[in-house]
C-alpha positions in Angstrom: -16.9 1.5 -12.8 -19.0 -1.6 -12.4 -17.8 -5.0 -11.9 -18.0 -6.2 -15.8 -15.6 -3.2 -16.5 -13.9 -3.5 -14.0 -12.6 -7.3 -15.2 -12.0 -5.9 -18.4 -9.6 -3.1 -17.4 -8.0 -5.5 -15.5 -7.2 -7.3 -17.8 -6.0 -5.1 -20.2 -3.8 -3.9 -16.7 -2.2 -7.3 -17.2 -1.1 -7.0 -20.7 0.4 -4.0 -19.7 1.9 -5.2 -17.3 3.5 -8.1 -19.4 4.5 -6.2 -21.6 6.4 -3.5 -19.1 8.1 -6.7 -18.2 9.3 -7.5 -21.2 10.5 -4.4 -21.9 11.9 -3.0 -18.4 15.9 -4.2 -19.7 15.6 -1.8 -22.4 14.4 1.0 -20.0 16.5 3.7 -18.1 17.5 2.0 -14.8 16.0 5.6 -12.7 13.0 5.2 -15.1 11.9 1.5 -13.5 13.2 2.7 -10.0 10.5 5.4 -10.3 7.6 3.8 -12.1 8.1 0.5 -9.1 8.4 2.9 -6.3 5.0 4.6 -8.2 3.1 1.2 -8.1 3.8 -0.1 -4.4 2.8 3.3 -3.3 -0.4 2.9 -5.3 -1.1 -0.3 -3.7 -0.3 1.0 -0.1 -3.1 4.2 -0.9 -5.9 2.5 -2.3 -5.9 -1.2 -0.1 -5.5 2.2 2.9 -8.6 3.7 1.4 -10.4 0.7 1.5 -9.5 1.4 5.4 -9.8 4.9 5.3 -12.5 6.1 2.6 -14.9 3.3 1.8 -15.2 2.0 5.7 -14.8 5.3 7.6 -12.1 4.1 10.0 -9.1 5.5 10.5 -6.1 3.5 10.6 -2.4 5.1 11.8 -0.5 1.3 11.4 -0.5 0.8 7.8 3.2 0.8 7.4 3.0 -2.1 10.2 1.0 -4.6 8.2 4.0 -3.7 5.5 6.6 -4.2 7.6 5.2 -7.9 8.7 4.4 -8.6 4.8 8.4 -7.7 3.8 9.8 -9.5 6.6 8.1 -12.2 5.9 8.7 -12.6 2.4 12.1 -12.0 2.9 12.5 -14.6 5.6 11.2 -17.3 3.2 13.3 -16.3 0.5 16.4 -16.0 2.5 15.8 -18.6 4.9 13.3 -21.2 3.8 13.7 -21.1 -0.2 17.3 -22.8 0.1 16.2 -25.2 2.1 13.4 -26.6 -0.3 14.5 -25.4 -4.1 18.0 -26.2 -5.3 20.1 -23.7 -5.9 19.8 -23.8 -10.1 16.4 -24.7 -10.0 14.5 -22.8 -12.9 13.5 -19.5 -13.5 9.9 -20.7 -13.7 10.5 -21.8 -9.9 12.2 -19.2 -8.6 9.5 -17.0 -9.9 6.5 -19.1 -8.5 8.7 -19.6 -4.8 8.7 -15.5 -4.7 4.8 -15.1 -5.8 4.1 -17.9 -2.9 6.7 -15.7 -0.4 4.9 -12.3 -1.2 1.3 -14.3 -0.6 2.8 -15.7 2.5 3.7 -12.2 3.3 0.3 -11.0 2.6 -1.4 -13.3 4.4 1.0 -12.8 7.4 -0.2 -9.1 7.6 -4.2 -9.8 6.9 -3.8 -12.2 10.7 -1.9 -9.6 12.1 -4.7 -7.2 10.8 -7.3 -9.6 11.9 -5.6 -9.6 15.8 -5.3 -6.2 16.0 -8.8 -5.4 14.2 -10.7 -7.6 16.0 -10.7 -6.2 19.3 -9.7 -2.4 18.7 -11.9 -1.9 15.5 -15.2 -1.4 18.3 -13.6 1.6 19.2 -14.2 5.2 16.9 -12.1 7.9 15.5 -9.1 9.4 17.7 -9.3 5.7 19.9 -9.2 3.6 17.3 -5.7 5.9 15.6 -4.2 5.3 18.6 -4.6 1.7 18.8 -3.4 1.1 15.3 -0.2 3.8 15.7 0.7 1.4 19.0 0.9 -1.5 16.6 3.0 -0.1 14.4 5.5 0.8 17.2 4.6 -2.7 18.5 6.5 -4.1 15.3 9.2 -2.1 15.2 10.4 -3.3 18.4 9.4 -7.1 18.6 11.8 -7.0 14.8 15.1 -4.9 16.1 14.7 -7.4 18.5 15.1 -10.8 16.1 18.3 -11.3 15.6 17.9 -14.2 12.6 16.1 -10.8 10.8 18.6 -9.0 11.3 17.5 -6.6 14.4 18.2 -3.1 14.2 20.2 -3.0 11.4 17.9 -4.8 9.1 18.0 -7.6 7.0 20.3 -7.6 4.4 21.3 -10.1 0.8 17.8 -10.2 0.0 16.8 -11.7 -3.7 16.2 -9.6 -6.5 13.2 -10.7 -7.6 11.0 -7.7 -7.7 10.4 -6.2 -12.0 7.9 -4.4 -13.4 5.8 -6.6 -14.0 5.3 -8.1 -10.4 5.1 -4.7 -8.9 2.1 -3.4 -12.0 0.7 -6.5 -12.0 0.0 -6.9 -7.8 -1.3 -3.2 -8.2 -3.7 -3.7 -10.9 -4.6 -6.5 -8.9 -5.4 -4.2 -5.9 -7.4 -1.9 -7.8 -9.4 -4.3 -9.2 -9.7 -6.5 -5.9 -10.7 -3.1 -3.9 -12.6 -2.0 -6.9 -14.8 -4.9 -7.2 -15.4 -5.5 -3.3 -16.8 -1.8 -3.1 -18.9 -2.7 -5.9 -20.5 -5.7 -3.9 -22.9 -6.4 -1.4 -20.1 -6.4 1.3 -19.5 -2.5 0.1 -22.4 -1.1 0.7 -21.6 -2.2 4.2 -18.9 -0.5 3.9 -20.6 2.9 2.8 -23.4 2.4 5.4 -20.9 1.6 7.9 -19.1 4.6 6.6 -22.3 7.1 6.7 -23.4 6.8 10.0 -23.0 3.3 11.5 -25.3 3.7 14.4 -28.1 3.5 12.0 -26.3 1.0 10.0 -26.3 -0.9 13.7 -30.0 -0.2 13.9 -31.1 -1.7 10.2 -29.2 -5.1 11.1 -25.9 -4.5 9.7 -23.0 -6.1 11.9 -20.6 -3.1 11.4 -17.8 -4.7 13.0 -17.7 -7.5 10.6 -17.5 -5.0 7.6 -15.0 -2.9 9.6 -12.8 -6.5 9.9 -13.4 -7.0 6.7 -11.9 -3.9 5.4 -9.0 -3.8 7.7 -8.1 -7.2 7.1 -8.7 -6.9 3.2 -6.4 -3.6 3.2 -3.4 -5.6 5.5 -3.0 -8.1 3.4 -2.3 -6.0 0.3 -0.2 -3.9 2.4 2.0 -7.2 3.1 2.1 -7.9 -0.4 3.7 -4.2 -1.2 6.0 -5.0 1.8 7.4 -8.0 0.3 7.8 -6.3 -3.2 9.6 -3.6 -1.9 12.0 -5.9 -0.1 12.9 -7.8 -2.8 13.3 -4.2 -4.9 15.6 -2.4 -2.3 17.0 -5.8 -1.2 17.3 -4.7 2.0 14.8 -3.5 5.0 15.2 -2.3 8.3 12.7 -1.2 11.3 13.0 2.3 10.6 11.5 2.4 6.8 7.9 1.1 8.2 7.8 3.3 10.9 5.1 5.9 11.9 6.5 8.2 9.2 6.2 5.7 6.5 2.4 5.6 7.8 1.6 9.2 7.2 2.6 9.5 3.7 0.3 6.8 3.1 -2.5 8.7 5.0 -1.5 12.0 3.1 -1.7 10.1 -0.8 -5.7 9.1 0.2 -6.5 12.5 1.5 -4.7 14.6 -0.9 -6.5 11.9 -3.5 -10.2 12.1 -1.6 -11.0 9.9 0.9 -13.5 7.3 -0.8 -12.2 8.0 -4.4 -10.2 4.9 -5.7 -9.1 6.9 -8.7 -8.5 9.8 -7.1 -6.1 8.1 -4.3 -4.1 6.8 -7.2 -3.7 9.6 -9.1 -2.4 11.4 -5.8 0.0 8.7 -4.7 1.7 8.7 -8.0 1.5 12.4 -7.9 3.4 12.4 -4.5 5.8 9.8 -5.7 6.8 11.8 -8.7 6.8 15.6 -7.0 9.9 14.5 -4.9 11.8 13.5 -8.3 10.4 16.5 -10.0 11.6 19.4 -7.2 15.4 17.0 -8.0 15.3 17.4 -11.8 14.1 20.8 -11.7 17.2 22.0 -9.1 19.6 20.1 -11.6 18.6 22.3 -14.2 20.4 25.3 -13.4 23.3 26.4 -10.2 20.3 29.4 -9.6 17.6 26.7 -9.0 19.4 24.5 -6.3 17.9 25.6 -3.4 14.9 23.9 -4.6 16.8 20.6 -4.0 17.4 22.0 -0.7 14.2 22.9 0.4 12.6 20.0 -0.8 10.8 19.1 2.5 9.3 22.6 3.1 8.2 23.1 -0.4 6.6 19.8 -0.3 5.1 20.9 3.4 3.6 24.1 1.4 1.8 22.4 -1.1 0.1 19.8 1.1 -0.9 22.9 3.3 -1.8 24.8 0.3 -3.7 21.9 -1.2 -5.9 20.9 2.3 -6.9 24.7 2.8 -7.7 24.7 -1.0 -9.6 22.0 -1.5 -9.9 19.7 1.8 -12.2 17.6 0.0 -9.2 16.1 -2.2 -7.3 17.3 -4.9 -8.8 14.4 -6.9 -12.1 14.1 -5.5 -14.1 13.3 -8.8 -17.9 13.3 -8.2 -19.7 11.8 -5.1 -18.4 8.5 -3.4 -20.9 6.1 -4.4 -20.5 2.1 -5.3 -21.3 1.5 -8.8 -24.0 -1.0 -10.0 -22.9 -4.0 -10.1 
């Protein structure tokens, strides 16, 4: 997809978007649940693959930069909104104070992305995984040990601000943002960085400033999800952005194909929705509820099945390539 269509899907993304808005009071309550938890997944897969895929690193602290993003909105929604907004100030406000916490948030994870990138991103493969897993655990334990955020058990009372509509909105957003930047100058930096970076080195290309670039870029959206899902679940702690939280992230953009934006969404909502699925299908009958049980290893098998089946990615459409502009 080039960048023309890319704007125009986008668009259409948005009136979609309104329009899930509008109608999310008239839907099933487990029905939003699903299709929100669906869309900050799909923003935490492809701003990873930007990462991941289209730059060649490989990056363990994703859940981090989401972690910093949903504290951080939640702090300025908890703690500095009440200060600055009356409390029966408009909806309108309300609305534009959370967009300006979840940028905040955003932006709180892209610097944090920025210090850790900007001296560990020199390093390669296994070295490079290690640094970014350390930050992760580096979060966790500078927040259970905040006390106004709530330490180790969390932070709870947090707004309900988070619909449809923000959540399918900030991940069209993503696509499109990731989409377009692939499709730029910057990525095919990103490709040749990707291919073989010493001859990327060697034809002038300043590999570390596209692998910033990328790990930055992919942070900040990860804040952005952080502060959506805070302000969904209304309540965070250490534990949910924890090395754990990481991997499933990791395992939507390689069950998707590493490098293929579509493909990575099609796998995180595919992993979103097999959880649910293995649920409804042990409800159906008192014979099929040891598939609720053995949810975890049947979920185990298939990502086994699927990497010795097709390692490439179960979605990997076609060669990773940017599009013409």
């Amino acid at each position: 997809m080039n960048r023309a269509g890319a704007r125009r899907w986008w668009v259409l993304a948005m009136a979609m978007a309104a329009a899930m808005g509008w109608l999310e009071p008239r839907l099933d309550i487990y029905l939003a649940d699903v299709v929100t938890r669906v869309g900050i997944n799909v923003m935490l897969a492809v701003s990873l693959n930007l990462i991941n895929g289209h730059a060649g690193q490989f990056s363990l602290g994703h859940a981090g930069f989401m972690g910093v993003g949903a504290y951080t909105a939640a702090a300025l929604t908890m703690l500095a909104a009440p200060r600055v907004m009356p409390a029966g100030a408009p909806e309108w406000a309300q609305q534009a104070g959370f967009l300006a916490a979840l940028l905040a948030g955003g932006l709180a994870a892209a610097v944090a992305g920025l210090l850790v990138g900007a001296p560990s991103l020199r390093l390669k493969g296994d070295y490079l995984a290690i640094v970014t897993l350390g930050f992760g655990q580096i979060i966790g334990v500078v927040v259970r040990n905040i006390e106004s955020l709530g330490g180790a058990l969390g932070l709870n009372g947090i707004p309900a601000r988070t619909n449809l509509f923000w959540v399918l909105a900030a991940a069209a957003t993503t696509i499109y943002a990731v989409t377009a930047l692939v499709n730029s100058t910057h990525g095919r930096g990103f490709i040749a960085t990707h291919d073989d970076e010493v001859a990327a080195e060697a034809m002038g290309l300043d590999t570390t400033r596209y692998k910033i670039m990328a790990f930055v870029t992919g942070a900040f959206f990860a804040g952005v999800a952080g502060g959506l899902l805070g302000h969904f679940k209304l309540t965070i702690s250490p534990k949910e952005f924890d090395f754990n939280r990481s991997i499933e992230v990791v395992v939507m953009v390689i069950v998707g194909g590493m490098g293929r934006t579509a493909g990575v969404i099609a796998a995180a909502a595919l992993l979103t929705l097999l959880p649910e699925g293995l649920r409804l299908v042990s409800g159906l009958s008192t014979s099929l509820k040891w598939v609720g049980e053995s949810r975890p290893l049947l979920y185990a098998i298939l990502l086994i099945a699927i990497m010795l089946l097709r390692p490439q990615g179960l979605f990997a459409w076609g060669r990773r390539k940017p599009a013409a502009a």
